[in-house]
N, C-alpha and C positions, 0 to 999 in steps of 0.2 A: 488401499485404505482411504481412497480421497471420499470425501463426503459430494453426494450426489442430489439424491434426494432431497425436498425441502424438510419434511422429519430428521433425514441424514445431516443437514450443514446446521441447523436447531442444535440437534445433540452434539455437536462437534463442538456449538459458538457458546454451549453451556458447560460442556466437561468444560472447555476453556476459563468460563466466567468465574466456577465453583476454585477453580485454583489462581484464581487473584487477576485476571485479565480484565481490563478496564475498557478496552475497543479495540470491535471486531474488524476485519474488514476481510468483506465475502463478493463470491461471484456467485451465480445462479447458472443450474446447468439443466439440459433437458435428459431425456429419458436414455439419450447414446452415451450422455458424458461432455458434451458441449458445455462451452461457456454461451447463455444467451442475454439476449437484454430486456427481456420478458416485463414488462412491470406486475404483474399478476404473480408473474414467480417469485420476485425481488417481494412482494407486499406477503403472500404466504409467509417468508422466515422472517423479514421486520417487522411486521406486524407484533407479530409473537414474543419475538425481541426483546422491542420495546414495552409492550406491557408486563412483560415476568419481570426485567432489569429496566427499568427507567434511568439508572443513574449510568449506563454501559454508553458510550459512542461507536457508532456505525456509520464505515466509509465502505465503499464497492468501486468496484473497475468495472467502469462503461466503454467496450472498447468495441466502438462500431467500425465495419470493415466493408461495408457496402449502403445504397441509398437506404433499402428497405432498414437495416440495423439502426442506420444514422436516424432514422425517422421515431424508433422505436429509443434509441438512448434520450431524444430531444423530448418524449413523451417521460417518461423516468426523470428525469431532470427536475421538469414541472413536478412530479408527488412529495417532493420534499420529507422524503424517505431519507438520505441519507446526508450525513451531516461534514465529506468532505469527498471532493473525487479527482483521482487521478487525470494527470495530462500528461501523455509520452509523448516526449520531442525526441522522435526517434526516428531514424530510418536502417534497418537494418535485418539481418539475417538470423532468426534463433531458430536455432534444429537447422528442419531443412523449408520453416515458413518466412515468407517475405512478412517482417513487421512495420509498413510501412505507414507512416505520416506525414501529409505534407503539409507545407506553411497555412494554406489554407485549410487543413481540417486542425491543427493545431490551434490554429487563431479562431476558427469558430467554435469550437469544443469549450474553450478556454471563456469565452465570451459568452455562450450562452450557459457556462457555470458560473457564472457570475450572476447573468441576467437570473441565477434563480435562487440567487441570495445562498448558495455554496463555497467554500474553499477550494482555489485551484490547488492542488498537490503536482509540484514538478517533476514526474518521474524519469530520470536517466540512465541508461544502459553501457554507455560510454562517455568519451570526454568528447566529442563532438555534439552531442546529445547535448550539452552542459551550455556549448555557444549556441547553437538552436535555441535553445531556452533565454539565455543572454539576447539574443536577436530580438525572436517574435515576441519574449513574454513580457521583457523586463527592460530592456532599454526602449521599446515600443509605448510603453506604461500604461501596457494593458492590464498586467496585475501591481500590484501593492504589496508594499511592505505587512508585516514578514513574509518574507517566503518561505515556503514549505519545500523540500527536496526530500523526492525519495530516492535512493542509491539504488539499484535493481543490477550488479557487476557479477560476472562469473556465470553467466547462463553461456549456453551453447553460442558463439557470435559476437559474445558481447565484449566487453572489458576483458581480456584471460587472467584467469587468478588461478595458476597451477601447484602453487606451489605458497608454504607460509611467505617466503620471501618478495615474492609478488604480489599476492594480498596484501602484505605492507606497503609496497610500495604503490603500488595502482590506488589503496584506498586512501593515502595520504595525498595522489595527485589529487583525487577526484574534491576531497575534501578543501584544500589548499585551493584548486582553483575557486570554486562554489567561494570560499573566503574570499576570494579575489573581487569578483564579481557582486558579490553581499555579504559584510562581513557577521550581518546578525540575523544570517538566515540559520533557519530551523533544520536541521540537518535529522536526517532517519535513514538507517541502511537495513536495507530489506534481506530476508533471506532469499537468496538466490544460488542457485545451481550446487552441485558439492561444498563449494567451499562455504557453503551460508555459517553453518553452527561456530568458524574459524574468526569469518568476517563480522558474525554477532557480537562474540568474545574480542575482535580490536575494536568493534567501535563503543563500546562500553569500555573500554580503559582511555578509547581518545575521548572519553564524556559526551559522543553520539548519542541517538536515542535509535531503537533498534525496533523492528516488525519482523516475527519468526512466524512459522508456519508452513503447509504444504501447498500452496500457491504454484510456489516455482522451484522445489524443490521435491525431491523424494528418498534423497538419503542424511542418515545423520551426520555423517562425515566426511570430507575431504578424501580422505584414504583408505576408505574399507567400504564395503559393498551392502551396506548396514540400511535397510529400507525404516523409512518412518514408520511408527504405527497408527501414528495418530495427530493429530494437530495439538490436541495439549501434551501428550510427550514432549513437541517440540518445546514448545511456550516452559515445561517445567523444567526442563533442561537449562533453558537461560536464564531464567527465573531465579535458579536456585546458584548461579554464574555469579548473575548482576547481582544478587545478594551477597554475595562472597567476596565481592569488590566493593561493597560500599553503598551501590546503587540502589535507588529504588522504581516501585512501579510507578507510572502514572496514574495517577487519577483524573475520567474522562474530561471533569470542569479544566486539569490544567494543563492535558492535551489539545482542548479546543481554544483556551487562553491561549498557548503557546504559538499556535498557528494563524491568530487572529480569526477562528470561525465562530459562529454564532450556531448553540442548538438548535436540530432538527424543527421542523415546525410541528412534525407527527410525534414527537416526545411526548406522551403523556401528563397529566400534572402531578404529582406526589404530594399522597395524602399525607396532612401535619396528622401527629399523635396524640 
């Protein structure tokens, strides 16, 4: 059920939008199913986006893994299409692919999201990922307060979260250290692997802010063999969680407030009435 197509991840980031989603954040895939760094692909579904939802924020994962990709995320970069992007400070094993980053694609990825008037997003997989980030990002002062942390725990490799009592515990290290290191950083726990819709639901009672969807995930639960249908299934599921708790959505103005990003430059203007 993952959206492929640029029609496909369109209809996907609008069933989304129609039931109260405020920012998208997509990948671009070719005709196998790949994730690519395509700019022409990426401006196909932003484009469109942007002019039906003007008031929506859109962030994308540029995740180059050779010269030729690297060449093509630094062209992306420049269209000012997207208005925050991921940096994995990561080295490690999900499935059976090497995801690897080193210091030096970490620091230039980082550096030329900057140089293109973007928000770095810190994404981490485990708790060494967390001093990687401490290292090159943040005692370096290459980025700036606030910082943004994405959580991405419980994929195949990563952080294990097998079990409810694990996820509490793994997600309170992650969180606790992150406070250590910043205490008024931006925290968002991503849905990731089985345990996402469990991990969604603690970090909405520890007052986190949460990003659900079929990214990195494909089932609804922890414990049963229950396949997504859809990307807004997910999103209405927490949705209708975090309401039940108190919580509410964001609104894109005080997601990009809260992160210290500045709108897209491709944001259209919005006609007064």
């Amino acid at each position: 059920a993952i959206p492929v197509s640029a029609e496909e991840i369109i209809a996907s980031a609008e069933e989304c939008i129609r039931e109260g989603a405020n920012i998208i954040h997509l990948h671009v895939r070719d005709e196998s199913g790949y994730n690519v760094l395509e700019t022409e692909r990426f401006r196909a579904v932003i484009d469109i986006l942007r002019e039906r939802h003007p008031h929506v924020a859109i962030d994308g994962c540029l995740v180059a893994v050779n010269d030729e990709e690297s060449s093509a995320m630094k062209d992306m970069l420049k269209t000012g299409l997207l208005d925050a992007v991921p940096i994995n400070t990561t080295a490690i094993l999900i499935g059976d692919n090497m995801f690897l980053k080193s210091p030096h694609a970490i620091i230039e990825k980082t550096r030329l999201t900057l140089e293109a008037g973007l928000k770095p997003q810190i994404a981490v997989y485990s708790d060494g990922d967390i001093d990687n980030a401490r290292r090159f990002l943040i005692d370096s002062g290459l980025v700036e307060p606030p910082f943004f942390w994405l959580i991405l725990p419980a994929l195949p490799g990563c952080s294990p979260m097998y079990s409810p009592q694990s996820m509490i515990s793994g997600l309170t290290r992650y969180v606790s250290t992150i406070r250590e290191i910043a205490p008024d950083s931006v925290i968002s726990v991503c849905a990731a692997g089985r345990a996402s819709t469990y991990l969604a639901t603690l970090a909405l009672l520890m007052g986190l802010n949460v990003r659900v969807g079929m990214e990195d995930t494909v089932y609804t639960w922890p414990h049963k063999d229950e396949l997504l249908p859809s990307n807004a299934h997910h999103f209405k599921l927490i949705r209708d969680i975090a309401s039940s708790l108190g919580r509410e959505l964001m609104t894109a103005d005080e997601y990009l407030e809260s992160i210290g990003a500045q709108r897209s430059s491709s944001v259209p203007p919005v006609a007064a009435e």
